[in-house]
N, C-alpha and C positions, 0 to 999 in steps of 0.2 A: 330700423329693421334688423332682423338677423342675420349674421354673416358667418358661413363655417369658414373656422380655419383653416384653411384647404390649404394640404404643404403639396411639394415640386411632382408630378406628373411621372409617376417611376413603376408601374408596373401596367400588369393588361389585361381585356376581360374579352373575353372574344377572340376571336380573328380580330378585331382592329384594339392598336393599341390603343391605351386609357387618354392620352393625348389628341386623338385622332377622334374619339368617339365625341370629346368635351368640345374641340371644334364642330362638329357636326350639330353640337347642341346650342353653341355658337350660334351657326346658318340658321338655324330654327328659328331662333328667339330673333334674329335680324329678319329673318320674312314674314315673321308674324308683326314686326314692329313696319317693316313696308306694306303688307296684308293692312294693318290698322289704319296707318296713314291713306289709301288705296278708298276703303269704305267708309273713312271719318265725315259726318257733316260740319260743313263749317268749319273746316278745319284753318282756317286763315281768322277764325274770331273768337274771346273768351266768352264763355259764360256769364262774366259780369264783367263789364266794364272796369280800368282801374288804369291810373296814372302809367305812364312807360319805363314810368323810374323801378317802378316794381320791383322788377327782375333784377336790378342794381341789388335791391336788398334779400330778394331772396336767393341767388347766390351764397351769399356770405353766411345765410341762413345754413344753407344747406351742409356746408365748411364746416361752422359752429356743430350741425346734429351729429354729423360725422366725426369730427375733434372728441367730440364729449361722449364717444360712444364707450361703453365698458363690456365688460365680459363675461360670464356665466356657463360655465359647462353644463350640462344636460347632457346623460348619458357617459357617452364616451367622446362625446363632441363639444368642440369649444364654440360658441356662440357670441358676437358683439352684435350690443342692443345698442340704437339711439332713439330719439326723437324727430326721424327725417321725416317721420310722416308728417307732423305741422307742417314744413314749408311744400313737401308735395303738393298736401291738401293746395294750400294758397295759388302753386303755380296753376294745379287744375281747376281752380275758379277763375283765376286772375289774368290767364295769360291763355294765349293761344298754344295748343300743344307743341308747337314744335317750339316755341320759347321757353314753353315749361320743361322740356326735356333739355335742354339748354345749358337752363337755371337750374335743372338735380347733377347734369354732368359738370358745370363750368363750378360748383360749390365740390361738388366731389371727387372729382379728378386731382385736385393738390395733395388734398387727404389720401388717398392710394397710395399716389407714389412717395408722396414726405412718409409721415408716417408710418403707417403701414407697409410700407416698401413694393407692392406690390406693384411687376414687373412680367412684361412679356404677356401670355395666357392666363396669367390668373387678372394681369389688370382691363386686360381687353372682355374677358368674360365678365367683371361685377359691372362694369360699365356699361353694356349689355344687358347685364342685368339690370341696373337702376333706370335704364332706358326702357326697359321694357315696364317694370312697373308702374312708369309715370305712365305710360302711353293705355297700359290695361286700367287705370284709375281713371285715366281722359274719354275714354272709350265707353264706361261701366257708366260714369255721371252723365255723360252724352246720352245714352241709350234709357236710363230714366229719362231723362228731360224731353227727350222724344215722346216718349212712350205716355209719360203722367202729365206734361204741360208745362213750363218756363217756369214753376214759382221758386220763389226760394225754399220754401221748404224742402221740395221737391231734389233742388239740387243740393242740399246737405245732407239729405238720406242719400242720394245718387255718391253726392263725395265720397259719404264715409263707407258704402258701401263699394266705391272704386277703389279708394285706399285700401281697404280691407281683401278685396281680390287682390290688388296690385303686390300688397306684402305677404300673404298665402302662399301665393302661384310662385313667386320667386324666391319662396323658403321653399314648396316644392323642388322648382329647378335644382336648388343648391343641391338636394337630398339624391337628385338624380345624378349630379358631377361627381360627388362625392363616392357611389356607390359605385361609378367605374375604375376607382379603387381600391375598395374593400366595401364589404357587406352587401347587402339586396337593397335593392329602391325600396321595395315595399314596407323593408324594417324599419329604413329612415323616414320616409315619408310619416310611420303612427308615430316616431318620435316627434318630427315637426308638429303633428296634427292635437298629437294628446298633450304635450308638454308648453307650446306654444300660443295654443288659439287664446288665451288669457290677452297675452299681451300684445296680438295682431288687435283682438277685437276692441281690450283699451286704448293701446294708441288711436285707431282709426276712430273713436268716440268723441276723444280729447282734439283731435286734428280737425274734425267738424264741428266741436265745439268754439275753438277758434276760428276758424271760416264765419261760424254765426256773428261775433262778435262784429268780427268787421264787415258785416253785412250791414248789422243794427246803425255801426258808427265806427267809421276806420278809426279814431282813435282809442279806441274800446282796444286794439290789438295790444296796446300797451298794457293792459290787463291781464293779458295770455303771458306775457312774458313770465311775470313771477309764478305763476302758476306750471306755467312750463318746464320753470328752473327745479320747484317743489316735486312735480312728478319726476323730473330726473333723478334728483335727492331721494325723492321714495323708493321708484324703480332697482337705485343704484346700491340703496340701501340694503334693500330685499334680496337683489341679486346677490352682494356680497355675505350677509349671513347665510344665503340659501349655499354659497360657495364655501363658505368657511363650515358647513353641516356637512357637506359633500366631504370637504377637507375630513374633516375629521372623522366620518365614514370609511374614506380612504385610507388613512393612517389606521384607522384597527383591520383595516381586510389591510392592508401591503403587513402590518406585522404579523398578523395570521400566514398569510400565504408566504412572504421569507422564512418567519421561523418553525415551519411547519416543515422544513428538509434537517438533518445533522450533519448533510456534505457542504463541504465550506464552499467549492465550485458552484454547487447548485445553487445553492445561499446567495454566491454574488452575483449569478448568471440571472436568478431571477431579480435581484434588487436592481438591477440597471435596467431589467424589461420594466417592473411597475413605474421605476422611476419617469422614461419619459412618457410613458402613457399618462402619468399620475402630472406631473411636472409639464406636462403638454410642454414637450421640447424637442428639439432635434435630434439628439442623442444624449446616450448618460456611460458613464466610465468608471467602473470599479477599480482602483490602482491598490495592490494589497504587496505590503516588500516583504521576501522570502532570501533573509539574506542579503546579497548584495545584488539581489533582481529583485525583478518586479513581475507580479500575476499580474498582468490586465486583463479585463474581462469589459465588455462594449455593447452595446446595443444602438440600433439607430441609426442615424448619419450621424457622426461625428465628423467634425471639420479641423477637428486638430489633431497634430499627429503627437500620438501619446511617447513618455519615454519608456525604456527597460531596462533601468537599473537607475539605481538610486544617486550613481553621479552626477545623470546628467542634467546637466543645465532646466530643461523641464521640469524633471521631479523638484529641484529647488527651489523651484516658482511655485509649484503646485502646495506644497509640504514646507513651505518655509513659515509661514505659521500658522499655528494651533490655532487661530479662531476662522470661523465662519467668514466667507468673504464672497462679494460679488470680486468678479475678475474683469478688468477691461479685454477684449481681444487686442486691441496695442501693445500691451505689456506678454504677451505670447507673439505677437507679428515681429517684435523686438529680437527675439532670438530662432527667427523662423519655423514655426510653430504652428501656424495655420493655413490651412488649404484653402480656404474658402476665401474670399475678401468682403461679402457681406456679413461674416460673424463678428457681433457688436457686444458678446458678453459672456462671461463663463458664472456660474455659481459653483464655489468650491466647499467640500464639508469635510475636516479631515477625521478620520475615526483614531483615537488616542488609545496607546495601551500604556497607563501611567502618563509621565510627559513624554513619551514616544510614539509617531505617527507610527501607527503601521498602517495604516490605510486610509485612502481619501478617494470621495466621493467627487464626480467633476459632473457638472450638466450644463450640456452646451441650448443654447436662447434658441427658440424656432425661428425662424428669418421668415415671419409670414407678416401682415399686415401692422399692424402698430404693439403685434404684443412684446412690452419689456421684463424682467426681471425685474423686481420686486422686492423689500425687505420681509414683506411678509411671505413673499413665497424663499426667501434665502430660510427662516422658521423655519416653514413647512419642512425643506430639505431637511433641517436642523434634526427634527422629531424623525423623520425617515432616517438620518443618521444614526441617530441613535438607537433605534430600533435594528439596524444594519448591524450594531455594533454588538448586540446582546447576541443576537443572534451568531456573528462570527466567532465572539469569543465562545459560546456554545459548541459549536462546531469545530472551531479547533480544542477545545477538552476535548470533545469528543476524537475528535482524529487521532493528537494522544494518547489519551486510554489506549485506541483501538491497536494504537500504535508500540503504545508497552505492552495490551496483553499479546500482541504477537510477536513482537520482537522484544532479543533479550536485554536487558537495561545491560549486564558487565559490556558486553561487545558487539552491541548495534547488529549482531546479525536477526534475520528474522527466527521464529521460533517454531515449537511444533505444531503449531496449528497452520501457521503461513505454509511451510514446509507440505505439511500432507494436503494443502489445496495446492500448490505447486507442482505435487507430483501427480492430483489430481486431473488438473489440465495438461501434464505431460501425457496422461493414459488415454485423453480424449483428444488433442492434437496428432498431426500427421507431421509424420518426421521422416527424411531421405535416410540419416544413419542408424544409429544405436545411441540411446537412453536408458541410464543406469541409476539406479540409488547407490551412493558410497555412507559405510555407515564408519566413523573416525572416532578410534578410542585412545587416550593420552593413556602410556603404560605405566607410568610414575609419578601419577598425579598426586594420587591417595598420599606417597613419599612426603611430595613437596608439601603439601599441605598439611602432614604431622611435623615435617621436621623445621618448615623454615617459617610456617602459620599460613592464615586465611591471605593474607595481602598478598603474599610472595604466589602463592597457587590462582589468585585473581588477576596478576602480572604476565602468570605463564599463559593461562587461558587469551588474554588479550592479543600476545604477541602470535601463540597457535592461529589464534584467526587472522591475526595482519597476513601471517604469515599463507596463511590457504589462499585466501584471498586474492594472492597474485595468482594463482593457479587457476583462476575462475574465467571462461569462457563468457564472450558474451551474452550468452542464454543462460548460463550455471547459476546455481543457486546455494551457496554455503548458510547452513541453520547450525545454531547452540539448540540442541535439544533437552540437555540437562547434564548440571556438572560439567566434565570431562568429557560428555558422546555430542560429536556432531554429525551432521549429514550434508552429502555433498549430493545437489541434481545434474548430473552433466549430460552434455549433448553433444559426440565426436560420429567422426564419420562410421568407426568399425570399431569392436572388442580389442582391439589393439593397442589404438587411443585412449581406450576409456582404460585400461591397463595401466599404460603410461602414467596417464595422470593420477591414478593410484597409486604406483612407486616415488610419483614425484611429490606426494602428501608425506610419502614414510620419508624420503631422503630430506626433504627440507623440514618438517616437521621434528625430522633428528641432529637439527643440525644443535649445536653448542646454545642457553642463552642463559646470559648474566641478569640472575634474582639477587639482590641484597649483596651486592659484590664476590657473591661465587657463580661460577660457571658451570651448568645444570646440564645435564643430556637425558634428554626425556627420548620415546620410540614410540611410535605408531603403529597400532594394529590398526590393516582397514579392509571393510569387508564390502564386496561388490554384488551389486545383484540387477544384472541385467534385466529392462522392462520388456516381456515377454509380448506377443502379437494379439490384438483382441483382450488385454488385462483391461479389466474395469474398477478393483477394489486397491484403490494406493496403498492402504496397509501389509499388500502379497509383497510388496516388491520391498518395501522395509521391513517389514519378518525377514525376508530372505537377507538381505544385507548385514541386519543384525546375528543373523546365524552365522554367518559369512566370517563377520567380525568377530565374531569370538574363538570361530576353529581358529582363525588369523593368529589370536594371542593365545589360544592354547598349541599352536602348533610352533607360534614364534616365526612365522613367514615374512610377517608384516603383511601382507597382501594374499588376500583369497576371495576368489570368485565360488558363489552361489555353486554348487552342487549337490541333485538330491541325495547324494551317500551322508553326508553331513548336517542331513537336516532330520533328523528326530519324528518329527512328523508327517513324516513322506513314508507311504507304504513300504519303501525299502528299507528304512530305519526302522519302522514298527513293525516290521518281521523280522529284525536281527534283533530286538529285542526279542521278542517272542522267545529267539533259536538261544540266545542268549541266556536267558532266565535256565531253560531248561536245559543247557548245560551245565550251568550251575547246581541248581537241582539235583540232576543226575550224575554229578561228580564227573564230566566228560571233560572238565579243560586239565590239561598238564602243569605243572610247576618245575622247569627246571632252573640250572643253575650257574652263575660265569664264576668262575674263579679269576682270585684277586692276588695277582701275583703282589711280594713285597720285596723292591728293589733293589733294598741294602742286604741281604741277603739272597734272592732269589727264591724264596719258600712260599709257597701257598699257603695262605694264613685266612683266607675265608671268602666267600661267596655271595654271589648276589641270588636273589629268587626271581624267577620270571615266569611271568604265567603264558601260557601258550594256548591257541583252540586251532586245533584240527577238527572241522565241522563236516559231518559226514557228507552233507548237504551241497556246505559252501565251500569244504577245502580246508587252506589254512588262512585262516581271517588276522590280520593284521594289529598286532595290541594299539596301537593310535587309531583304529576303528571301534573297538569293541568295550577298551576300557573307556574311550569318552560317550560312547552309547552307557555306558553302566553309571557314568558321573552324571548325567544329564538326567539319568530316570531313576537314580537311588537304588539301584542294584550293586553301588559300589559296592558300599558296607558286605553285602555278600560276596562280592567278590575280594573282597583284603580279610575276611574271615576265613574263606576257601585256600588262601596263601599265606594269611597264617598259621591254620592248620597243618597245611603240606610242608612250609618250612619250616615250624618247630618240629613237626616228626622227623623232617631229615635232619636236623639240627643232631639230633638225639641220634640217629645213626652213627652221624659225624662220629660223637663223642662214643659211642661204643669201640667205633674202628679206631678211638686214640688219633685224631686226626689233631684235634682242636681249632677247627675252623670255625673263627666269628661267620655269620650268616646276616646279611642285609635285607631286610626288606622296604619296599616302598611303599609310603604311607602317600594318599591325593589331600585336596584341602579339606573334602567334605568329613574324612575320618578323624580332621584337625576340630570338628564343632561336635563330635560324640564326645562328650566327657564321659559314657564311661570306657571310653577306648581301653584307658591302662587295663582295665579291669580285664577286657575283652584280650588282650592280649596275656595275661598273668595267666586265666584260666588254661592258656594254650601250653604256656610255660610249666604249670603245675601238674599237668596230667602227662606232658612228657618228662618230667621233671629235668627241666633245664634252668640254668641260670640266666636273670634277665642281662648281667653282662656279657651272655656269651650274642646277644641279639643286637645288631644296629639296623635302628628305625631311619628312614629317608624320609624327609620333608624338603620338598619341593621350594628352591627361594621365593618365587613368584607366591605362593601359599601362604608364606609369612605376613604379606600386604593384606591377607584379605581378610576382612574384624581382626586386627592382630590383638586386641586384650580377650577376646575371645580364643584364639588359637594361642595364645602365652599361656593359659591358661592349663591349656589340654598340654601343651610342650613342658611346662615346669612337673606337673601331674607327672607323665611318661619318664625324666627326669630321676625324680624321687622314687622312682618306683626302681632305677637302677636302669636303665634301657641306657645304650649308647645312642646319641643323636647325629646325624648327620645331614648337612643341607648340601642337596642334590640339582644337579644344572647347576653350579657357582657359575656366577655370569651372564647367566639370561637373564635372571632376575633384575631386582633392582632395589635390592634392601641397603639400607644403610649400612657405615661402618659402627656409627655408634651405636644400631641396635641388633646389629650382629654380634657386636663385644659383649651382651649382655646375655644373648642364650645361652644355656648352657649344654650347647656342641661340642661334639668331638674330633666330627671331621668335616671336610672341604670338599666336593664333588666336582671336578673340573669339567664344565659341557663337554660330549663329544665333539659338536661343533667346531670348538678351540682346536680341542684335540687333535683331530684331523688332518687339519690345514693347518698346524702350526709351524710344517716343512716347507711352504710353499707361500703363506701370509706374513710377511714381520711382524703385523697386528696380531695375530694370534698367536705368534709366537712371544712378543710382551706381555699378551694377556695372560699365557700358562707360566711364564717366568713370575710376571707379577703376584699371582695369585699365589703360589707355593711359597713364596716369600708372605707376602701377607698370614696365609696359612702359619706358615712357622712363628710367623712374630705373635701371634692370638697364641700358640700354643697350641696348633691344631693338627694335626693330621692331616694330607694332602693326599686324593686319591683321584686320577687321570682316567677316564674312561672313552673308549672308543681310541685304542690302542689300534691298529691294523697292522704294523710291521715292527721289521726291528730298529731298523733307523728311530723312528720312533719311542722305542722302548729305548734309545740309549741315550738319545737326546734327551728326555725325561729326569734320565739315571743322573743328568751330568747336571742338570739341573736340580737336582734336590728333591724330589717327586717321593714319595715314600712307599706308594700303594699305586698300579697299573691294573686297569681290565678290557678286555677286548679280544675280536678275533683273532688276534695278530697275539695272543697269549693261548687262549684255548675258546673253544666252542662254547656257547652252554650245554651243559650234561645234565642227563640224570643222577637221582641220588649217585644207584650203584656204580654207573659211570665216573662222577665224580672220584668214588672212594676210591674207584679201584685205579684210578687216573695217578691222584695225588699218592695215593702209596705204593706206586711203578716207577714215581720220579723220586721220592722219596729213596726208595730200595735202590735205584740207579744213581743217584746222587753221594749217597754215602761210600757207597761199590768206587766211586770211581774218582770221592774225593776231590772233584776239581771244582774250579769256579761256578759259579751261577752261571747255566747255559739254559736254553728254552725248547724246550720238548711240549710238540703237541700233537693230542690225539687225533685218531682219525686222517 
């Protein structure tokens, strides 16, 4: 008869739990078995007569159908088939019922508990159950024999049609136990009824075929035997290809449904669900090493306790070798390993990458009736293995790939896609503090990179990121977005914080680091951009930081936070354009002028040009506002046109009043990629008819970095053409010495910044020492700006400075201002024949 696998009594269907109901199904089948008894006629005598030895043999009988039973899934259910119906049959002819109930429990009772293990409720309920169907087969051939008259015929259609209710009704029952923990009766029950009635209705054919036999001539029974043994053989036959069709049914839907995900989690979450469905087993255990751990991933009951990490003592047991192996549970109870003490077996499968385990499969034996592991079911795994295995190495490419296109391969941080989902979930989470995008730019990358190569500029990137990376909050997020720009996601409590940890990017980011055994000082611009209330689009808040970052390096702050005056495309910015343009235009901005005192004499020997805008509108607008609006939108060029013009006209005054002041102008980078600058300037020269030595052009150091064979280009042009060069800001920059020796400059522009604080810094006081020295040894010219006193001017003097300008010398002037400036101290200076003393106007 058929028997479900029915495993341990662990959930509930109703108000009464799934234990409580099976008992109640229990009481059932025991009152219907007292109910039978209660109405049986005759119940003290067989149907036919038969020796008392009988029961001696079918006993053993019974043992034997039970012993030899095997197994057959149908559906999703495991099924053991025997041959118990023969000796039923026989007891229900041969014996009196309560003998024949006797002779199916005293044969089938060993068999439960040896074998099959079956204990507690599940063993009290088949017993029960084989009780009740001897008793509905004694009951069913009684009620013919009544009904139609004693013959024999009578009671072999009666047998086989008791057998046949007997083993129906109690593939019912089962379908009802089962469904009080998973699925409907009704489903199980078309399963019993559609997939089964074949072999209720053969057995119970052959079981009254034998009954005939020993009707004819009890020794004829010895005829059933082989017969008996052939239809097991056939049965068991059938079952088994019908199970290996199944099998391999199974293995193409489990490789379908595993390799049908590219997450390696889902991948092994689902291979240990089909597994014990598939493997009809207790539980099954995905072990995959990550490193020096271990994913485990479980399904089931598992009875052993798994390890997490690859030391211990378990994983060695598990992964100690490469093939396929049933596992005793002794050899795990050995290093205490098992919870359960009825687990009799493990199947192990490891999955190889090369001759390295990285992963193994474990499935633990269901502890239900006599079913064991197997070598053809250790295959089966085998092929599920393997299929486990295509699938994971798929999964991990994939996780890879996904893993490089978002994160950068130089330095393991994640990249700009990861990044803008990052900030993308910072826009739609809720946060107590402030949430900022930092965007982080290396000032002297482009340097390291021409001067020391790719490796050495690969070396500095690595250490920048070690180096952020301590800076990183637990929520923060540091990205390589390309080159030299990174970005920083932070999460602080107030704008103070988020502050902080931006000066703490430039301070350590600047600290000293050893590329190819020289020591490098690189600097950080980094621009901030607070994430606003209700922002939905992550790209606002890295525009803004990236704007952020560059006033940063144009300003040289290191650190600047988002403001719309700074941002170009903010209706405030695109109406200082606007105001801009058309002062341009209209000739409305000013050009005056500083003079440049020369300290070895004390003479004013020439001038700087500075453009100026009094806006009727706005007032007096700031030149770090208005000329980086005119670099940003290409209004430069008109505006170094506008101050070319107005300085070589004054140039040409100069030289009427016999002054002979050189005249400086400042050149940005963008007028460093006009090639025909010279041109642009000569024509300025030729219509005031000036000499281009009498003109010094300003280029910015930072400018030199930027396409420098592009701007060499324009700088040797200007050169030739006779123009004096000079690089302005020395020191903020960050040009080399060796490609500094190579321009051909004339002077040195010492930062204000230096300059300033050089009374009150020792650092900037070595800095302005150094430099004039440096200066001298090139052969160059040294000029000091952002002069404010005299201490200042003397400290300079004693110093070796050659050239001073600043307020602490004179104001900027206009032209006539200037002329009439320099030949008041002129006419005063000769008048009175004394040393170099400092007269200023106003």
């Amino acid at each position: 008869m058929p028997v479900r696998q029915q495993g341990e009594p662990a959930t509930s269907s109703g108000r009464l739990s799934a234990t409580t109901q099976v008992w109640m199904i229990i009481a059932v089948m025991v009152a219907l078995l007292g109910a039978i008894f209660a109405v049986l006629p005759d119940a003290g005598q067989p149907l036919r007569s038969a020796p008392w030895w009988i029961v001696l043999l079918l006993i053993p009988a019974n043992a034997i159908a039970e012993r030899t039973a095997f197994d057959i899934e149908i559906g999703d259910e495991g099924h053991s088939f025997s041959l118990s119906e023969l000796p039923v049959a026989f007891g229900v002819v041969f014996l009196p019922p309560g003998l024949a109930v006797l002779a199916r429990l005293g044969g089938a009772m060993p068999m439960m508990y040896g074998p099959r293990r079956n204990r507690g409720i599940k063993l009290v309920f088949n017993l029960v159950l084989f009780a009740t169907e001897t008793m509905l087969a004694v009951i069913v051939s009684r009620m013919f024999v009544q009904w139609w008259g004693d013959t024999d015929v009578v009671v072999l259609i009666g047998t086989m049609c008791g057998v046949l209710v007997g083993t129906s009704s109690t593939g019912l029952a089962v379908a009802s136990v089962v469904s009080r923990f998973e699925g409907s009766f009704l489903a199980r029950a078309r399963i019993e009824v559609a997939s089964l009635w074949w072999f209720y209705v053969t057995a119970s054919i052959f079981a009254a075929m034998g009954v005939a036999l020993a009707l004819i001539e009890p020794w004829l029974v010895v005829v059933i035997l082989p017969a008996a043994a052939g239809l097991w053989y056939v049965l068991r036959s059938f079952g088994m290809l019908t199970q290996e069709l199944n099998d391999l049914d199974d293995l193409h839907g489990f490789a379908g449904r595993v390799g049908s995900s590219l997450d390696v989690d889902d991948i092994a979450e689902r291979a240990v669900a089909e597994l014990v469905e598939l493997m009809r087993a207790d539980g099954a255990a995905l072990l995959r090493v990550e490193g020096d751990d271990l994913t485990v991933h479980q399904s089931g009951r598992f009875v052993v306790t798994l390890p997490e990490h690859v030391d211990d003592d378990r994983w060695r047991l598990l992964a100690g070798s490469p093939h396929d192996r049933l596992l005793a549970a002794d050899e795990l109870r050995r290093i205490g390993a098992v919870t359960d003490p009825r687990l009799r077996m493990l199947m192990v499968a490891p999955i190889l990458d090369g001759d390295r385990v990285f992963a193994v499969l474990v499935v633990a034996e269901r502890n239900v009736q006599r079913f064991r592991f197997t070598e053809a079911d250790l295959a089966r795994l085998r092929n599920m293995a393997d299929q486990v295995a295509v699938s994971l190495r798929r999964g991990l490419l994939h996780e890879q790939l996904e893993y490089e296109a978002r994160h950068d391969a130089l330095t393991g941080l994640p990249g700009r896609t990861l990044f803008e989902w990052s900030v993308r979930a910072a826009l739609a989470g809720a946060h107590d503090g402030e949430v900022a995008v930092m965007m982080l730019d290396l000032d002297r990358f482009k340097e390291v990179n021409d001067t020391l190569g790719h490796h050495a500029g690969d070396a500095l990137l690595v250490e920048f990121s070690r180096r952020m990376s301590e800076l990183l909050g637990s929520d923060d997020m540091l990205a390589r977005l390309a080159g030299d720009e990174f970005a920083l996601l932070c999460f602080r409590d107030d704008i103070e914080e988020l502050t902080t940890v931006a000066r703490g990017c430039v301070e350590l980011g600047g600290r000293p680091v050893v590329l190819d055994g020289l020591e490098i000082v690189v600097t950080v611009s980094v621009g901030v951009a607070v994430i606003e209330a209700n922002e939905t689009d992550p790209m606002q808040p890295i525009r803004r930081a990236d704007i952020a970052m560059y006033n940063a390096k144009w300003q040289r702050s290191g650190v600047e936070l988002y403001r719309d005056e700074i941002d170009r495309r903010t209706p405030a910015r695109l109406s200082m354009l606007g105001d801009l343009r058309a002062a341009i235009e209209g000739d409305e901005l000013d050009v005056v002028f500083q003079p440049k005192l020369e300290l070895a004499t004390g003479e004013i020997v020439g001038a700087e040009a500075l453009v100026r805008w009094d806006s009727p509108s706005r007032g007096v607008v700031s030149p770090a506002e208005f000329v980086r609006v005119a670099e940003d939108t290409g209004l430069i060029k008109d505006l170094t046109d506008l101050v070319l013009k107005r300085g070589v006209a004054a140039l040409r005054l100069f030289d009427d009043a016999g002054l002979g002041l050189r005249l400086a102008i400042n050149l940005s980078t963008h007028d460093l990629f006009d090639t025909k600058l010279p041109a642009r300037v000569l024509t300025q020269l030729e219509f005031n008819q000036v000499q281009p030595s009498e003109l010094t052009l300003e280029i910015t150091e930072s400018s030199l970095l930027v396409d420098a064979p592009r701007t060499r280009a324009t700088i040797d042009d200007l050169h030739d053409a006779g123009f004096r060069l000079a690089i302005d800001d020395f020191g903020t920059g960050y040009s080399s010495l060796s490609y500094l020796r190579r321009l051909p400059v004339h002077e040195l522009k010492i930062d204000q910044s230096f300059v300033s604080g050089m009374l009150l810094d020792p650092q900037d006081e070595v800095i302005v020492r150094s430099t004039i020295d440096l200066g001298h040894n090139l052969q160059l010219s040294v000029v000091a700006e952002g002069v404010e006193d005299d201490a200042t001017l003397r400290a300079l003097t004693v110093m070796g400075c050659d050239i001073a300008q600043g307020f602490g010398i004179a104001r900027p002037l206009t032209a006539p201002e200037l002329i009439a400036w320099v030949t008041e101290r002129r006419r005063a200076s000769l008048a009175r024949r004394e040393l170099p003393s400092i007269s200023r106007p106003g």
